[in-house]
C-alpha positions, 0 to 999 in steps of 0.5 A: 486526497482523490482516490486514484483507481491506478494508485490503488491498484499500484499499491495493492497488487505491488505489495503482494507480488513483493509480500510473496517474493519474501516468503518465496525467498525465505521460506521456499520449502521443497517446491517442485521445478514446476509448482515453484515457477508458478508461485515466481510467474505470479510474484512477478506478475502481480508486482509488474502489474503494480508498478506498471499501473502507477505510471497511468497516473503520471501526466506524462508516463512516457517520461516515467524513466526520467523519476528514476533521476532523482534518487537523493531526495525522491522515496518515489525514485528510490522506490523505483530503482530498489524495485528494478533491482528486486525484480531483477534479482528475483528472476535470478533467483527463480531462473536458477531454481525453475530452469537449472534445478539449482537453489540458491539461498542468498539469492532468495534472502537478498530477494526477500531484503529488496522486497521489504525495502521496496515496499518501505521506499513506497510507504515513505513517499506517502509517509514523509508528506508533512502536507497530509497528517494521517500519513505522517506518522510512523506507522504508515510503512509499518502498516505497508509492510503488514499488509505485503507480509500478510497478503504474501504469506496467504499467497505462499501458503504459509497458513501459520504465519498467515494466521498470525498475521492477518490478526496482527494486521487487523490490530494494526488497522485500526490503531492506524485509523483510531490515532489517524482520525485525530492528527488533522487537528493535532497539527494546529492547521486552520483556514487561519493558517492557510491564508496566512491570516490567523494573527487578525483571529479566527477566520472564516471565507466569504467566497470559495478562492475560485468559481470552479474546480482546479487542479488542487481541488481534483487532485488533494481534496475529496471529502467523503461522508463519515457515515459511509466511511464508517461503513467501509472500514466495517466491510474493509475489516470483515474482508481483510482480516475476520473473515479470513481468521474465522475460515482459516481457525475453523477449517483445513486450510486447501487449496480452495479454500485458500483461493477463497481466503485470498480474494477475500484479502484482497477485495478488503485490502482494496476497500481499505486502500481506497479509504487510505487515501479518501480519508487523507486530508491535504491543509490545502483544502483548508485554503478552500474551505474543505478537508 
């Protein structure tokens, strides 16, 4: 799948502005008026900042209200509604706590539950494609999840839990890439079955479909060297998860050093969500030869 820098963008930033809205909505602690409105300002920024990101990628995002329609069969309508709900009942939350000094728990816990669902609606529209097989399986939303929590709990503060689960999430990082490798061909999908020509035998194209690119090739196909990719999983998971448990086991984790642990998470989370869609291979390559 062609790596969409808006995609990428959407999905990172959104998952640790809605990861931080679940410890800030669990675990809020005894955050000053002051210092909790800034922990909210940067929930809500980094989780608008997402989904506004996303629509750059629509053909027509003036039309983006228009998805919101389809919430029956859509996980991308459904995302968007659960998400405006989220926002809207996390800024209750925070306007309460920053503006009245009042603290109000069943706000923060059903902030949190609209979070986690939010992040699941986003997993789902990419989990449930049958057409990409390294994205159809159960461990896609688990992996989305992980991501929000681990991302959220190092914003938060929350270095135990951090600690746990950046470990965690590098397990489940590379189970995800290990079985992933491997459902392409588990599926049973060849140039054969995409032509529909696989009952004459095996099948092999004499020309490309098309003398020049299109929109599927654009779009659902894009190949990359598995030398390099190799190469990005190592930085990926140096960035995400061992760097961030080596500083965080052997130092006290401050302020500074969490900022630095932070970027650290995040430039590995980007690295690895851009190989979570380069990777992806659609069967319509197959029709042109590629994968």
């Amino acid at each position: 799948m062609h790596p969409a820098p808006s995609i990428i963008l959407f999905t990172a930033l959104s998952g640790l502005g809605f990861g931080l809205m679940v410890w800030l909505g669990l675990t809020p602690g005894d955050k000053s008026a002051w210092v909790m409105g800034t922990f909210c300002a940067l929930a809500l920024a980094l989780s608008s900042a997402g989904l506004v990101s996303s629509t750059f990628h629509l053909g027509h995002p003036e039309r983006a209200l228009k998805a919101l329609t389809q919430w029956r069969s859509s996980w991308l309508s459904r995302e968007g509604i659960v998400a405006i709900l989220t926002l809207g009942c996390f800024t209750l939350y925070a306007g309460f706590w920053v503006l009245l000094d009042q603290r109000i728990p069943v706000l923060g816990w059903l902030s949190a539950a609209l979070a986690l669902l939010t992040v699941y609606c986003t997993a789902m529209i990419y989990t449930q494609m049958k057409s990409v097989p390294r994205w159809n399986m159960g461990l896609t939303p688990v992996l989305f999840l992980g991501y929000a929590l681990t991302g959220g709990a190092w914003l938060a503060g929350e270095v135990t839990w951090a600690l746990w689960l950046t470990a965690a999430l590098g397990l489940l990082q590379v189970a995800v890439w290990a079985i992933g490798d491997g459902r392409f061909a588990d599926t049973g999908s060849s140039t054969g079955t995409a032509t529909g020509l696989s009952p004459m035998g095996d099948v092999r194209l004499l020309e490309a479909p098309h003398s020049g690119p299109n929109y599927l090739l654009r779009e659902m196909v894009h190949v990359i060297g598995r030398k390099h990719s190799q190469k990005l999983r190592v930085i990926g998971m140096i960035c995400l998860a061992l760097l961030p448990l080596a500083l965080g086991l052997v130092f006290e984790v401050k302020h500074m050093l969490a900022g630095v642990i932070v970027l650290m998470h995040l430039a590995g989370l980007l690295v690895t969500r851009w190989l979570f869609f380069a990777e992806a291979e659609h069967v319509v390559g197959l029709y042109y030869g590629k994968r």
